[in-house]
C-alpha positions in Angstrom: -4.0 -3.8 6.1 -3.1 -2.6 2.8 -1.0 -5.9 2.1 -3.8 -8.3 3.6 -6.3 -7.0 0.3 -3.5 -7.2 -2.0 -3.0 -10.8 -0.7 -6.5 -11.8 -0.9 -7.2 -10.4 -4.6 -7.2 -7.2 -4.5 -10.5 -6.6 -1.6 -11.8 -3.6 -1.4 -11.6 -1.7 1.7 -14.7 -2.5 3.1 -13.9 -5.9 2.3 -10.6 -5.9 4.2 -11.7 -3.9 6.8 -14.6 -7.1 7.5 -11.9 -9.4 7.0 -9.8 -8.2 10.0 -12.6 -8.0 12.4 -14.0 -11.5 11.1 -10.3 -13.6 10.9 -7.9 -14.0 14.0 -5.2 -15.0 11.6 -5.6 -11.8 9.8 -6.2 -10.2 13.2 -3.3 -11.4 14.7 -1.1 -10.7 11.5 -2.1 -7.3 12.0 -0.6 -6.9 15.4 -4.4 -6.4 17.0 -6.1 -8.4 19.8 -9.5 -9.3 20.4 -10.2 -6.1 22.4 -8.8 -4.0 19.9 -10.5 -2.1 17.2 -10.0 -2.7 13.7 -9.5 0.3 11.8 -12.1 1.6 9.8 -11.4 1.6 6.1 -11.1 5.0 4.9 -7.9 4.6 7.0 -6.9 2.3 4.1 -7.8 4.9 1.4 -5.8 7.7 3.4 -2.9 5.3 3.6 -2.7 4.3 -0.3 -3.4 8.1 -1.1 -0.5 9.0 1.2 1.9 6.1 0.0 1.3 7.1 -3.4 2.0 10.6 -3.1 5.5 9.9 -1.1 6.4 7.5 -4.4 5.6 9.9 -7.0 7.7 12.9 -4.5 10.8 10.6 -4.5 10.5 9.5 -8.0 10.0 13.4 -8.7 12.9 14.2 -5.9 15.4 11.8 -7.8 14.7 13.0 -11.1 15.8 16.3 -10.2 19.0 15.4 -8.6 19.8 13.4 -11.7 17.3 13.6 -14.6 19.4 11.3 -16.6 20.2 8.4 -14.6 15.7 8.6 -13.6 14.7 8.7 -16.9 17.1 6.0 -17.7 15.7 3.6 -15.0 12.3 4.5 -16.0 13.1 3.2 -19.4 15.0 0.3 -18.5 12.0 -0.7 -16.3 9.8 -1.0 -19.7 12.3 -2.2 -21.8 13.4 -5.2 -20.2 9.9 -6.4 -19.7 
């Protein structure tokens, strides 16, 4: 569900959430049928919260194991753009 926002310009939760229970393409896309329910969005809140902790744990994780080499990809990241 998190993608389908992020596709369609960044929706808000509620908005996404009202998007899969209005849209069979969306629905379907979503592995749902008609009878199922749509989850509600603070599942989408819990989800990003959760995905964003488990990035900045790896990114943490790595940067222990080699501080060099993660500081040096950080860096690269913002010099090359």
């Amino acid at each position: 569900m998190l993608l389908v926002g992020i596709w369609n310009g960044g929706l808000s939760d509620e908005a996404v959430e009202e998007m899969a229970n209005s849209n069979l393409h969306v629905m379907r896309f979503l592995g749902l049928s008609l009878e199922d329910e749509v989850p509600d969005h603070s599942v989408l809140s819990r989800s990003r919260t959760r995905l964003t902790i488990a990035a900045w744990v790896g990114w943490l994780i790595g940067a222990n194991q080699s501080p060099n080499s993660a500081a040096q990809c950080y860096c690269s990241q913002w010099v090359s753009r």
